[in-house]
NUFI-994753 format. One record per residue (C-alpha): z, y, x. Coordinates in steps of 0.25 Angstrom, whole numbers, padded with zeros to 4 digits, always signed. Each point is the difference from the previous one (the first is absolute). Layout:
BEGIN
ZYX/...
***
This chain:
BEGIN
-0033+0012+0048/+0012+0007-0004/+0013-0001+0012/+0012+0002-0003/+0012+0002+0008/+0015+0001-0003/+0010+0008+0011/+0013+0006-0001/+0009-0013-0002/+0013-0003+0009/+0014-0005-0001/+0010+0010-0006/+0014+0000-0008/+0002-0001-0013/-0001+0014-0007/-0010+0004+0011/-0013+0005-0001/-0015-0004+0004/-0013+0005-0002/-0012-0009-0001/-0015+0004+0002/-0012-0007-0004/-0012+0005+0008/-0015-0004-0007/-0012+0001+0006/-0013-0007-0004/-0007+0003-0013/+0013+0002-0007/-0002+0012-0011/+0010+0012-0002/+0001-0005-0013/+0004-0014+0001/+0014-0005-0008/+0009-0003+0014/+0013-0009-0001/+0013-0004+0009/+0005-0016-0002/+0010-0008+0007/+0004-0013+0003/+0013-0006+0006/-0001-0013+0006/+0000-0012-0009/-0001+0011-0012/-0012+0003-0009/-0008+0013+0004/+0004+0010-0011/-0006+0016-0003/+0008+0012+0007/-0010+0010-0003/-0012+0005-0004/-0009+0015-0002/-0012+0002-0006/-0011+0006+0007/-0005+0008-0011/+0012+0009-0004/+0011-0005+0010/+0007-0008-0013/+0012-0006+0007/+0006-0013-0003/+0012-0008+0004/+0008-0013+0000/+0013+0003-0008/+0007-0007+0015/-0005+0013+0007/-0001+0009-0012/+0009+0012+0005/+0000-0004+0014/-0015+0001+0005/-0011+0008-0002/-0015-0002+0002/-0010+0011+0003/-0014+0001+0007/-0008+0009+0007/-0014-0001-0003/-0005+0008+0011/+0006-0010+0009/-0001-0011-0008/+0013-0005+0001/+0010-0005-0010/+0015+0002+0005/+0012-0007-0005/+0014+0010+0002/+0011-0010-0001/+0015+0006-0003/+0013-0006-0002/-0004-0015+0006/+0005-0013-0003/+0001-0013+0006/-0006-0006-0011/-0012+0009+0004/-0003-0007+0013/-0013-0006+0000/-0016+0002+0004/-0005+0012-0007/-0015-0004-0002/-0009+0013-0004/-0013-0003-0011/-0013+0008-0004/-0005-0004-0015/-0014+0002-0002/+0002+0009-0011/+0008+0015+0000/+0011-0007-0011/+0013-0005+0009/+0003-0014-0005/+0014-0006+0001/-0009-0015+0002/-0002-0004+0013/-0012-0009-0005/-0007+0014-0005/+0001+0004+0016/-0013+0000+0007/+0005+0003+0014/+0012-0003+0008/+0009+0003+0014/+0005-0008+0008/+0015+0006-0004/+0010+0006+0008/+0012-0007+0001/+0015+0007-0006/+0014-0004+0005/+0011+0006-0007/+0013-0004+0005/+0015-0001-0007/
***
């Protein structure tokens, strides 16, 4: 029952910025754990991201550590992704998820929901 949809994505150069939104509607609570992952083509899917739903905990791949930032507004319910100091090694499709429980995991498998991604180009 629980939509999600990913926004914000584009091409930009290298030490630009972006800013990603992940809009949920459906029975998605305030309080579920919600994650940013990525995936290059012909690479593996890896963890960008994640906040709990309970206390806002914040967590991050050491690749982005530094560079992004990930923040909700419950009210909304939206999860953003701010995006500083881009490289091309982070172009990819930036998938939004919504875990059933208000933890945050860094494991996709423990993601309940997912978007359809938005993709990100980040030139040289």
């Amino acid at each position: 029952q629980v939509q999600l949809v990913e926004s914000g994505g584009g091409l930009v150069q290298a030490g630009g910025s972006l800013r990603l939104s992940c809009a949920a509607s459906g029975t998605t609570s305030t309080n579920a754990g919600m994650g940013w992952f990525r995936q290059a083509p012909g690479k593996e899917r890896e963890f960008v991201a994640a906040i709990s739903g309970s206390i806002g905990i914040t967590y991050y791949a050491d690749s982005v550590k530094g560079r992004f930032t990930i923040s909700r507004d419950n009210a909304k319910n939206t999860v953003y992704l701010q995006m500083n100091s881009l490289k091309p090694e982070d172009t990819a499709v930036y998938y939004c998820a919504a875990d059933s429980t208000p933890w945050g995991s860094r494991a996709a498998y423990e993601y309940d929901y997912w978007g359809q991604g938005t993709q990100v180009t980040v030139s040289s």
